[in-house]
Each structure stands twice: as structure tokens, then as C-alpha cells.
C-alpha positions in Angstrom: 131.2 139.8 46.0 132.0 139.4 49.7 135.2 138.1 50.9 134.2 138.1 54.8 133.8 134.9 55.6 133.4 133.3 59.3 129.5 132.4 60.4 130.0 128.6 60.9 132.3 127.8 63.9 133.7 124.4 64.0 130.9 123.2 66.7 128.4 124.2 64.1 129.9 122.2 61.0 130.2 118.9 63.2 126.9 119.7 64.4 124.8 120.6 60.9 122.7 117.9 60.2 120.0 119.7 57.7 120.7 118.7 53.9 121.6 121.7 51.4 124.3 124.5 51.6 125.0 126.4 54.5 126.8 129.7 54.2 130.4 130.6 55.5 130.1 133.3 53.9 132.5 134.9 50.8 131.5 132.0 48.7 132.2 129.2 50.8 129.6 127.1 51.5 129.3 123.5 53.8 126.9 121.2 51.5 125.0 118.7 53.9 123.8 115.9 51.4 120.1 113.4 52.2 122.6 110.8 53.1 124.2 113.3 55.7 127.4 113.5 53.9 129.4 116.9 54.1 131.4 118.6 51.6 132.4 122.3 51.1 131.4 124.3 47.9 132.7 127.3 46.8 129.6 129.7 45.2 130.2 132.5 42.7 128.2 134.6 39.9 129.7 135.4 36.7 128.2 136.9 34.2 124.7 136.1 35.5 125.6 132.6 35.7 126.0 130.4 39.2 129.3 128.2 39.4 129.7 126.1 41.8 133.2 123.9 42.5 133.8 121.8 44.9 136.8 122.0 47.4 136.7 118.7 49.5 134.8 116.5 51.7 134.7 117.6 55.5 136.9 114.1 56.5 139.2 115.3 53.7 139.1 119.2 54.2 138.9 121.6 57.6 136.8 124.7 58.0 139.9 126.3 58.5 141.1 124.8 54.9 137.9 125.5 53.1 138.6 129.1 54.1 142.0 129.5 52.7 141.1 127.4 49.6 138.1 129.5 48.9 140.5 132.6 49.5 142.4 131.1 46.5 139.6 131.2 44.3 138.0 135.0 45.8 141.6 136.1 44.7 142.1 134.2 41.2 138.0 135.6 40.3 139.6 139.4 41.5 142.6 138.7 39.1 139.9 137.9 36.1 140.5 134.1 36.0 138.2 130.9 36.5 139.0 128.7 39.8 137.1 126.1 37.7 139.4 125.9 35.0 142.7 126.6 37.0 141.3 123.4 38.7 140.5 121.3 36.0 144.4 122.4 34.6 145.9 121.3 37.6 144.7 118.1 36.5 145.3 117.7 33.4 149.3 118.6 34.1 151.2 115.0 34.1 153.8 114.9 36.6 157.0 113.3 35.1 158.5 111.1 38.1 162.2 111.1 39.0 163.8 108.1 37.8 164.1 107.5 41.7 160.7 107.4 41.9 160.2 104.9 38.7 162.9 102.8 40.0 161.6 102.2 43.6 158.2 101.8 41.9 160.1 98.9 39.9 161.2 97.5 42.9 158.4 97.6 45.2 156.4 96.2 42.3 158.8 93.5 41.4 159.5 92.4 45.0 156.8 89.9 45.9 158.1 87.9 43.3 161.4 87.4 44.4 162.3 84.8 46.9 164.6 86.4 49.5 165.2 89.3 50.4 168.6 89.3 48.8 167.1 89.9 45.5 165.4 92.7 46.6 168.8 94.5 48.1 171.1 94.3 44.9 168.1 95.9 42.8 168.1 98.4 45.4 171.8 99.1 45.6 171.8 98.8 41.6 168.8 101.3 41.1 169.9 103.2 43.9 172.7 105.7 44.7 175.4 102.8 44.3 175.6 102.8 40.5 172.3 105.4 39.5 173.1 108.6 41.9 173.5 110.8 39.0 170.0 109.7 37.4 168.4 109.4 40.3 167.0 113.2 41.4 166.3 113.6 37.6 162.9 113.4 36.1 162.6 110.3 33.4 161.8 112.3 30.6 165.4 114.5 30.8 167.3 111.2 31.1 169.8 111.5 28.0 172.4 108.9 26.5 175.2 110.3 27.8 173.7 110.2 31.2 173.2 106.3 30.9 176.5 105.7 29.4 177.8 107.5 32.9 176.1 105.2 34.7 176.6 101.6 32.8 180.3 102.7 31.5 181.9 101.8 34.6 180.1 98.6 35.5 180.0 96.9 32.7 183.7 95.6 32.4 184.2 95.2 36.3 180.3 93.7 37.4 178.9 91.8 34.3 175.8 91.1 36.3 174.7 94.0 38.1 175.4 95.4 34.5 172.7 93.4 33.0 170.2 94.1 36.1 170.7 97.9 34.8 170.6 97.8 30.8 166.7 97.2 30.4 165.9 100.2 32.1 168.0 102.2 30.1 166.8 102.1 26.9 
């Protein structure tokens, strides 16, 4: 397979206007739709079977991008393994937020409702580094008891109420 890549020039991309692939070369193709749409493909045999993946729409994804991406999957086919599948895993990896994350999610979410911004600021200092610093950076899943206990033991004899605002999202 060839890895040289480098025939279209950015004039040409913007320019190309005649549906079906055109080559890059190494793989990497621009894929001009009926509709005029542009996306970039990345071509390969394996086997003595075509493959094609997909690495982007032209608003979403530069020639100089499409290059380096389909660099990444030249070099994964060299090293015997399927930029298809390494694509499709990347997917279907969840990624466990923060409970920093979770909590501002909370917040934002829950923040129409409220009717000053008051309300808003206490959740924020209670779900932020205030009282939850230590819980914060970590992601949701690694939370353990002893790391809520560090966070409610001290509030909940000297601030009842922002106590209360913390319990339910710590079981």
C-alpha cells in the first residue's frame, strides 16, 4: 500500500465539485456526494476485500487533518490491526465523569428552576471545592464511603443545611 499522500491542495478540495472519491493518495480519499456534500474516506484492501471508514466531514475535518488521521490508520494496518475496529472501540469505551463533572452537570441542570441566583451559589460552594475538594478530581465510580464520610463528617454538626444539600448525592 502507498503511504505518499499529497495530490489535492487545499484550492482543490474547496474547489471539487464532481460527486465520488477523489484521491489524496495513501488511502485518503475526499468523497464529494450528489448533494455536493464533502467528507474524507480512508480506502484500504485486506484480504481481497475493500474497507472503507470514514474520518470526518470537510466543515468538521482539514486536509491537513485527514492526512494525519489517515496516517493513524496506514500505521495501525502496518502493525496488523483494523482502524475499523479500533474506531468502533473507541466508542464503545464509557467515559466515567469526575464527580466535578456530575456535580456542575447537577447544577447547571437544576439551575432554571431556582429563583435567584442565591440558590444557585450555595449548590456551587456546597458541590464545589468548599466542602467536596477531595471528591471532586475523582471519577464517580472510585468514590468510596470513607471518602463521603470525609466530606459530610465535618458539616454535619456545624451546617445542618448545607449538610442536607450534600447527603443525596452521596449515596
Amino acid at each position: 500500500m502507498r503511504g505518499k499522500s499529497g495530490k489535492l491542495s487545499a484550492r482543490a478540495v474547496a474547489t471539487i465539485t464532481k460527486p465520488g472519491p477523489h484521491s489524496d493518495g495513501g488511502g485518503l480519499y475526499l468523497n464529494v456526494s450528489p448533494s455536493g456534500a464533502k467528507s474524507w474516506l480512508f480506502i484500504w484492501k485486506r484480504d481481497g476485500k475493500r474497507h472503507d471508514m470514514g474520518l470526518g466531514a470537510l466543515s468538521a475535518v482539514s486536509l491537513a487533518n485527514a492526512r494525519d488521521k489517515a496516517a493513524e490508520c496506514r500505521a495501525m494496518l502496518a502493525n496488523g490491526h483494523d482502524p475499523l475496529k479500533a474506531k468502533e472501540a473507541d466508542k464503545t469505551i464509557p467515559t466515567i465523569p469526575t464527580f466535578g463533572k456530575a456535580a456542575d452537570d447537577l447544577i447547571a441542570s437544576m439551575s432554571p428552576g431556582w429563583r435567584n441566583e442565591k440558590h444557585k451559589a450555595q449548590w456551587v460552594m456546597t458541590l464545589g471545592d468548599a466542602y467536596c475538594a477531595n471528591l471532586r478530581p475523582k471519577p464517580v465510580d472510585a468514590i468510596r464511603t470513607e471518602d463521603v464520610l470525609g466530606a459530610l463528617k465535618p458539616v454535619w454538626q456545624s451546617k445542618p443545611e448545607t449538610a442536607s444539600r450534600l447527603e443525596p448525592f452521596m449515596v
